[in-house]
C-alpha positions in Angstrom: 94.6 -125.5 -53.0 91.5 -124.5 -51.2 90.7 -128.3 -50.0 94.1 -129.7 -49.2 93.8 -132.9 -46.5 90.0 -132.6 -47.2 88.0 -135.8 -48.4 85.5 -135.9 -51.0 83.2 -139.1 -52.3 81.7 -138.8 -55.7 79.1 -140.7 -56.5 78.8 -141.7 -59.9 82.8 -140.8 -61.3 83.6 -143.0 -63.4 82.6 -140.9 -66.1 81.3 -137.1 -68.2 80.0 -134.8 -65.2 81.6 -137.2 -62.2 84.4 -137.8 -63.7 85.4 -134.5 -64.0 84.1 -133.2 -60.6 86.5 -136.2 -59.1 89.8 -134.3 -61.3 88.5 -130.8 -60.9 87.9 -131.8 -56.5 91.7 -133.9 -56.8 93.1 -130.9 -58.3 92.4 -128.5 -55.3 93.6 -130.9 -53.2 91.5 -133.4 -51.8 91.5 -137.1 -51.2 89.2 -138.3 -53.8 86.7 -141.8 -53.4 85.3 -142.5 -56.8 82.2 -144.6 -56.6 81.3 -146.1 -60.0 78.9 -148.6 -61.4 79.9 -149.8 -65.2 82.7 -147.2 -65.9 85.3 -148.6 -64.4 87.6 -147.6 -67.2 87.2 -144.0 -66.5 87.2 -144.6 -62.7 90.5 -146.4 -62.8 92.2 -143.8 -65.3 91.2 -141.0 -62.6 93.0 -143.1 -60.4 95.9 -143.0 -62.2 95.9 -139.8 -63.0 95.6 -138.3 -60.0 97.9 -140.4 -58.2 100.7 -139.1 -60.9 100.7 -136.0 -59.9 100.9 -136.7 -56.4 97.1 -137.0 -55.3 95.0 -139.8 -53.6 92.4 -141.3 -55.0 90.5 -144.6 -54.5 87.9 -145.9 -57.0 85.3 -148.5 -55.6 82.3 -150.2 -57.5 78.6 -150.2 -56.3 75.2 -149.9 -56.6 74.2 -147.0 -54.4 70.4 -148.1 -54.1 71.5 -151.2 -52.4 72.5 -150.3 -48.6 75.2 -152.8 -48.4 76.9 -151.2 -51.3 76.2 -147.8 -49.6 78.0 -148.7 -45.7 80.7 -150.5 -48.3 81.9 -147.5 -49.8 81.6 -145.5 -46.8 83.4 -147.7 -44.5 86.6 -148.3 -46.9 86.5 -144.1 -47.2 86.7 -144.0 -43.5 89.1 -146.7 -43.5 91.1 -145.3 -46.0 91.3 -141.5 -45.3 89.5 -141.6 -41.7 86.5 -139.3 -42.5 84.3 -137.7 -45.2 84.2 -134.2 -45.7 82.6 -133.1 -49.2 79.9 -135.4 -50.4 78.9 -134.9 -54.0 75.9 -137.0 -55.1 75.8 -137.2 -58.9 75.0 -140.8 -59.1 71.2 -140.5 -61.5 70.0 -141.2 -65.4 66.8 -140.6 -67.2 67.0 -144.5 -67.4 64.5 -144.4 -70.4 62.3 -141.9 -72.5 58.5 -143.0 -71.4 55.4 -141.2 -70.9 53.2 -141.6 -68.2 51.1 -143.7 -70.6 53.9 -146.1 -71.3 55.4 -146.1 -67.8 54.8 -148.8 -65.4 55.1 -148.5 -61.3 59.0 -150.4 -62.0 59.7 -147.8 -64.2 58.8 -145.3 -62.2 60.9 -146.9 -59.2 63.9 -147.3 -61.2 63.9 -143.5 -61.7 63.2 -142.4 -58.2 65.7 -145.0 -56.8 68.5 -144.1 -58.7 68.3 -140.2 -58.6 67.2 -139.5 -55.2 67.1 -142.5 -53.0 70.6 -143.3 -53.5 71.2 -140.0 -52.6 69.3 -140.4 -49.6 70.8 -143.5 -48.6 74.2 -141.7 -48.7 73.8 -139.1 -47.2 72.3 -141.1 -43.8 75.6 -143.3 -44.6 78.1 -140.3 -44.4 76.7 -137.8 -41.7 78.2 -139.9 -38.5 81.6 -139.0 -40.4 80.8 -135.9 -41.1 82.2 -132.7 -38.7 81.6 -129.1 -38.8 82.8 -127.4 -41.7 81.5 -130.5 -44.5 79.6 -130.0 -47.5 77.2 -132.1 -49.7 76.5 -130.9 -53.1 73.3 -132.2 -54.7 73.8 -132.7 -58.8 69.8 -131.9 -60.0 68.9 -131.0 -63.5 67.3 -128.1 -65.5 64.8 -130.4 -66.2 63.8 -130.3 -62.1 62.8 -126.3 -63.0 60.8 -127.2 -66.6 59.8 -130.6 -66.7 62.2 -132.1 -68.9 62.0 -133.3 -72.2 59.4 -135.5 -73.9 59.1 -138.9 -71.7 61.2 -137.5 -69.1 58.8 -136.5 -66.5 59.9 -139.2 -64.1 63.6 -137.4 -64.1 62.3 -134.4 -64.3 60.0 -134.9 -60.6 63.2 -136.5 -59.4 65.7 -133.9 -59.9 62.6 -131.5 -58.7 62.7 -133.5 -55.7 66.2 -133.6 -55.1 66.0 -129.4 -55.3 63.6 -129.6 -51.9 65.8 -132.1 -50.5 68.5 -129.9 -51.0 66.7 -127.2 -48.8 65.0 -129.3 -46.2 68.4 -130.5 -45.3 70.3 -127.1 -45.3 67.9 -126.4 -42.7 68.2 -129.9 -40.8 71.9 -129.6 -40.7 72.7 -126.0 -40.4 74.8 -124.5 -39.2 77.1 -127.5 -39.3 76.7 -128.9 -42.9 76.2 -126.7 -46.1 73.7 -128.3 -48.5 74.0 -127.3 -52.2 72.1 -128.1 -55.5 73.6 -127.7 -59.3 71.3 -128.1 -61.7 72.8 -128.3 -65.4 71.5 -127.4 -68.8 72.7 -129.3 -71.7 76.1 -129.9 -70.9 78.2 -132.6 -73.3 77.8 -135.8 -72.1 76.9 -139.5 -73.0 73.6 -138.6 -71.4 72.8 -136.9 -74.4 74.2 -139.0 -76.7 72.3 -141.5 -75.7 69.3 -139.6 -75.1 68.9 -136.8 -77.2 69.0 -136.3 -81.0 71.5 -134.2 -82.8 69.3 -132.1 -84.2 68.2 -131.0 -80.6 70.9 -130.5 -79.3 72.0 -128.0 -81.7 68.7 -125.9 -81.1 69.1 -126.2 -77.6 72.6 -124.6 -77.7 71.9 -122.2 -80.2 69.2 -121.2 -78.1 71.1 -120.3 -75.1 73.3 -116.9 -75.1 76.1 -118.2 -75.0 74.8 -120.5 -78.3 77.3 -123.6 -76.9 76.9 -126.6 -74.7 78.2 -126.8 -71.5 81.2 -128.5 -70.5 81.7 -131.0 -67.3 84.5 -129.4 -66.2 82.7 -126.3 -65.9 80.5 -128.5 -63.7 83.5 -129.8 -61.9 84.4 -126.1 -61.4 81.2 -125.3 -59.5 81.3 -128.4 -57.6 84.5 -127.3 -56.0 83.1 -123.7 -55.1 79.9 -125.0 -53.1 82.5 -127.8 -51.3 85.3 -125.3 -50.3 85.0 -122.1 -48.1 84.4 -119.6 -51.0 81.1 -120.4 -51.1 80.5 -120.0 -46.6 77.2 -118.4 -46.9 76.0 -120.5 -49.3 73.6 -123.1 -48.1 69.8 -124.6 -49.6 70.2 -122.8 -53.0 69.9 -124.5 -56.6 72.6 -122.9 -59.0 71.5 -123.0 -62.6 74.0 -123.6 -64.8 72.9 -124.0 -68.3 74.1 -120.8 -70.7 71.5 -118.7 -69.9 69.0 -120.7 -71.3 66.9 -120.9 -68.5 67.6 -117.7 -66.3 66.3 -117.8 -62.5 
């Protein structure tokens, strides 16, 4: 198991991509913290779960554009496994479909909070207990490389965003800390249940070589690449994952 005694923080676990980047992280080994905000169902089944076949895991609730939630989940990880040494920041949603005529300046603050300052505020949180060898990977969006869908350009400039972040970083914390993006196509989620119509979604994949969706755990599976040693010389890039839709 390539990240035996290692431990990893999820943001956003509870559920679709997190959820299986917390199994997919548990199954090579390492301690697991699941941060979650509503699906606690899903958070508390990982825990279960992993804990049966012989894994630790520990599932905590908060809202990681509030700081107190932030230094609340990082100090019970500390507590709990003594240090942090795979951050993967997938905590984000599209939070609505608005154009920039319909979008007001909360709107536009809700979007930017949730997808990149929470990532910024854990990141701050996590690097005193973070030693040589760690990793943070950076979940962005095919939409940061085209703009998104209609009434998405808010997500779309954040998960942009969080693409330079990725490699302003790799350079600020080199050669200590590997920084990694994954930015995902149209993978099979609630996001697009919610989000996108059926009709869509079987364009999209029909469009794409490999004329499917993508599946989480084949997010999860990446995920667990960028955090272990496989992927050593690996620092600043943005992996597209998406079927070939959108080839780089």
């Amino acid at each position: 198991m390539t990240l035996s005694g290692k431990t990893a923080i999820v943001t956003g676990g509870g559920r679709d991509i997190g959820k299986a980047c917390v199994m997919a992280l548990a199954a090579e080994g390492a301690n697991v913290v699941i941060n979650y905000h509503s699906s606690s169902v899903g958070a508390d089944s990982a825990v279960k779960e992993i804990e049966a076949a012989g894994g630790k895991a520990l599932a905590l609730k908060g809202d990681l554009t509030d700081q107190k939630d932030v230094d609340a989940l990082i100090a019970r990880t500390v507590e709990t496994f003594g240090a942090v040494d795979v951050l993967v920041n997938n905590t984000g949603g599209l939070v609505a479909r608005k154009t920039i005529a319909e979008m007001d300046l909360a709107h536009w603050n809700a979007v930017m909070d949730l997808n990149l300052t929470s990532a910024f505020l854990m990141i701050k949180a996590c690097l005193p207990h973070m030693s040589a060898g760690s990793a943070i990977v950076n979940l962005a969006s095919q939409a940061g490389r085209d703009g998104g869908g209609p009434g998405a350009v808010a997500y779309a400039t954040s998960k942009g965003a969080m693409m330079t972040f990725t490699r302003g970083l790799a350079k600020e914390l080199g050669p200590d800390i590997r920084v990694n993006a994954i930015n995902p196509g149209m993978i099979d989620t609630d996001f697009h249940n919610i989000f996108t119509k059926d009709a869509v979604r079987a364009n999209v994949a029909n469009a794409t070589p490999l004329k499917r969706e993508g599946r989480p755990q084949e997010i999860g599976d990446l995920v667990v690449f960028l955090a272990s040693d496989k992927s050593s010389f690996m620092t600043g890039t943005s992996i597209d994952i998406n079927g070939g839709l959108l080839m780089s």
